[in-house]
C-alpha positions as CSV (number, residue, x, y, z in Angstrom):
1,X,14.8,23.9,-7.1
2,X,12.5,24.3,-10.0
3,X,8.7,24.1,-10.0
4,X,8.2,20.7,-10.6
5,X,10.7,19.5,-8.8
6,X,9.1,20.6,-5.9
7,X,5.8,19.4,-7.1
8,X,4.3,16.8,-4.4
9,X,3.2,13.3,-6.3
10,X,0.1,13.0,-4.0
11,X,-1.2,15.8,-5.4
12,X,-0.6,15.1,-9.0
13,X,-1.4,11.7,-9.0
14,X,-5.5,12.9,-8.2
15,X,-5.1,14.6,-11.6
16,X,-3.7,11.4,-13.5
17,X,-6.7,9.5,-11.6
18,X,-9.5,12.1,-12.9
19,X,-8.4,12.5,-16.6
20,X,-7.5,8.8,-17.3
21,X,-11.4,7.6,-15.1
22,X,-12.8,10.2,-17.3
23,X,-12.0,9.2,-20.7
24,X,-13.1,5.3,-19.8
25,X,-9.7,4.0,-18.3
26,X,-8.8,2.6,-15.3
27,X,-7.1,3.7,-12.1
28,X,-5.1,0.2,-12.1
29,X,-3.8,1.2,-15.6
30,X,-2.6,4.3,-15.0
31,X,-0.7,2.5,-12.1
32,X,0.7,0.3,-14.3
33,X,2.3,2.9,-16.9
34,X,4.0,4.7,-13.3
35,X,5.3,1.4,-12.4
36,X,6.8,0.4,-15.9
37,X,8.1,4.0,-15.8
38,X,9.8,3.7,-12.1
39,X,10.6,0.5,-11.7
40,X,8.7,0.7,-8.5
41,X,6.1,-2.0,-7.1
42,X,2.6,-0.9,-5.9
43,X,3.4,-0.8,-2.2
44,X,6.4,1.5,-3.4
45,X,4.4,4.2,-5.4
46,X,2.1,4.3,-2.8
47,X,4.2,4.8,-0.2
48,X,6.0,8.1,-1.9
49,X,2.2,9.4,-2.3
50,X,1.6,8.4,1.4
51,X,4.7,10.3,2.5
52,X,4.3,13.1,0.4
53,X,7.5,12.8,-2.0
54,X,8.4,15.5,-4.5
55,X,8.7,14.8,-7.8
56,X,12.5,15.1,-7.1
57,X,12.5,12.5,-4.7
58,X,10.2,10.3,-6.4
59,X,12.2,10.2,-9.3
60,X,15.5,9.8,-7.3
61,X,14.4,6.9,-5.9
62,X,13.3,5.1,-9.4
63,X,15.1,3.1,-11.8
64,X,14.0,4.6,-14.9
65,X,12.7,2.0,-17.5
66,X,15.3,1.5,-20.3
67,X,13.1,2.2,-22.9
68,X,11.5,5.4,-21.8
69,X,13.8,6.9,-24.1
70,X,11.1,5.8,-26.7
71,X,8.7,8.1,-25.3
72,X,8.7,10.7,-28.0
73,X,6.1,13.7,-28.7
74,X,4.8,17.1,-27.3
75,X,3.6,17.8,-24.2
76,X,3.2,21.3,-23.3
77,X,4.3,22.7,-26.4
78,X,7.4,20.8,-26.3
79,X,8.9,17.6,-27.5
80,X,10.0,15.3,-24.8
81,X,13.0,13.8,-26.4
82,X,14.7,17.6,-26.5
83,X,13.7,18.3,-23.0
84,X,17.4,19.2,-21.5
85,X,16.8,19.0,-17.7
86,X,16.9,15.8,-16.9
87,X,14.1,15.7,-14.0
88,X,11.9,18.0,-16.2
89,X,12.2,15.2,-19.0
90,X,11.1,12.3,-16.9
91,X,8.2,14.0,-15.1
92,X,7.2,15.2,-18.9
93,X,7.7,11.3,-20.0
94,X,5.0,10.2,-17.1
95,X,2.9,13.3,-18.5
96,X,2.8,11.5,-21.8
97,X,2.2,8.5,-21.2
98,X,-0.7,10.1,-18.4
99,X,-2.3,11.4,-22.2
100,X,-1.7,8.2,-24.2
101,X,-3.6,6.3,-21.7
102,X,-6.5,9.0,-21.4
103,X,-6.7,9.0,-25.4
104,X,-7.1,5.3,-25.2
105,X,-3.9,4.3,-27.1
106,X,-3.5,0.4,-26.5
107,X,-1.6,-0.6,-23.6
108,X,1.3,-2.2,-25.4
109,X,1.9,0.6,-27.4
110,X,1.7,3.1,-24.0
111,X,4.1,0.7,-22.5
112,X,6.4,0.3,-26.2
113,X,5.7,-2.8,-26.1
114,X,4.0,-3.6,-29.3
């Protein structure tokens, strides 16, 4: 199992909270951009934090949004769409859209909506 596989969500998701509050955004947003990535409700995500789901699981469990493949850019160095594994790629995709938010790109356009 790789690294971030293994990774636990509820401890993580702390770190989305801190960088997105600190740049002027708001925890309910950032929960928004999970739940348009997951497919999952509110009562959902938080139940994978409160039972401490890996990234693995987390992701097994969600029904990926069909237009994440839009999600395009670096993150760590490396662009998202050419990301091979395909767990890596979606916890990279929630990554990106984690920054977007923080840099105060619009909503719509963190969602590709608009």
């Amino acid at each position: 199992m790789s690294r971030i596989a293994s990774l636990k969500v509820a401890v993580v998701y702390p770190l989305y909270v801190s960088k997105v509050e600190r740049k002027g955004r708001a925890r309910e947003e950032l929960d928004e951009v999970i739940r348009w990535l997951t497919g999952f409700d509110e009562a959902s995500v938080q139940r994978q934090i409160d039972e401490g789901a890996t990234f693995e699981e987390f992701f097994a469990d969600a029904a990926l949004n069909p237009n994440a493949s839009l999600i395009t850019g670096v993150i760590c160095g490396v662009r998202v769409e050419d990301i091979e594994d395909p767990l890596t790629q979606k916890v990279r995709y929630l990554d990106k859209l984690v920054d977007e938010l923080a840099k105060g790109r619009a909503m719509e356009k963190v969602l590709r909506t608009g």
